[in-house]
C-alpha positions as CSV (number, residue, x, y, z in Angstrom):
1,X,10.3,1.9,11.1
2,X,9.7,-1.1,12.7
3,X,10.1,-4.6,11.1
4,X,6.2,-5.2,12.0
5,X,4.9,-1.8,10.5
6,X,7.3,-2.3,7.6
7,X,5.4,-5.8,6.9
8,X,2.2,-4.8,7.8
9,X,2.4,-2.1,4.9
10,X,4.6,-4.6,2.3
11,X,1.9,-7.3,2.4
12,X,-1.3,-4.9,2.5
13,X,0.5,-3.1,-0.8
14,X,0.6,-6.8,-2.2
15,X,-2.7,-7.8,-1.3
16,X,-4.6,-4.4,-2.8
17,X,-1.7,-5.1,-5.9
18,X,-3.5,-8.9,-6.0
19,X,-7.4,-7.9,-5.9
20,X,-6.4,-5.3,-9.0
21,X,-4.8,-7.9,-10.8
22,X,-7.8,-9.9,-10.5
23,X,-10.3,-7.1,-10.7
24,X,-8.6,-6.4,-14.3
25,X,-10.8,-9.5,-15.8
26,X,-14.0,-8.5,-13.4
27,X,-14.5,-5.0,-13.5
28,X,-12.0,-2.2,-14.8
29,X,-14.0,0.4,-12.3
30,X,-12.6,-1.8,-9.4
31,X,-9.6,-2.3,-11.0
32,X,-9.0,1.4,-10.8
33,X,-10.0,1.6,-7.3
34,X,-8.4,-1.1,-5.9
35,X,-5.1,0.6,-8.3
36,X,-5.1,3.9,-6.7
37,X,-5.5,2.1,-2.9
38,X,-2.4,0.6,-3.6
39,X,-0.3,3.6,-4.6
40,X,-2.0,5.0,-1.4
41,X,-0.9,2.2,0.5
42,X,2.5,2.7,-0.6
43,X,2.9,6.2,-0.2
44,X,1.3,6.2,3.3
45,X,4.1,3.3,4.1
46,X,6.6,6.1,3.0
47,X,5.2,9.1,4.7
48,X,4.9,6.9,8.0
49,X,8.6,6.0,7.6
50,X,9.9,9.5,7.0
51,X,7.8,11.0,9.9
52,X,9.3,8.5,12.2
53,X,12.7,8.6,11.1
54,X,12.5,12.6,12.1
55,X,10.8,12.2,15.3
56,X,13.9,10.1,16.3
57,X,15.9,13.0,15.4
């Protein structure tokens, strides 16, 4: 993966990890949402890596 991509995904993760942190004192309803877009986040960051690292196989 690419240095780009690989930030791109870190600081999105961080920033959805922020707003739930936040959302926690607002609204729990958003803090779930905004908690399981950031495990999607990072699991998407993974499945991109993996399907990259075997198309350069």
């Amino acid at each position: 993966m690419s240095k780009p991509l690989s930030l791109l995904f870190a600081v999105l993760s961080v920033v959805l990890m922020l707003a739930t942190a936040v959302s926690i004192s607002i609204n729990g309803w958003f803090a779930a949402l905004f908690g399981i877009l950031s495990i999607l986040m990072i699991g998407s960051g993974f499945i991109v890596k993996a399907r990259l690292r075997r198309r350069a196989e």
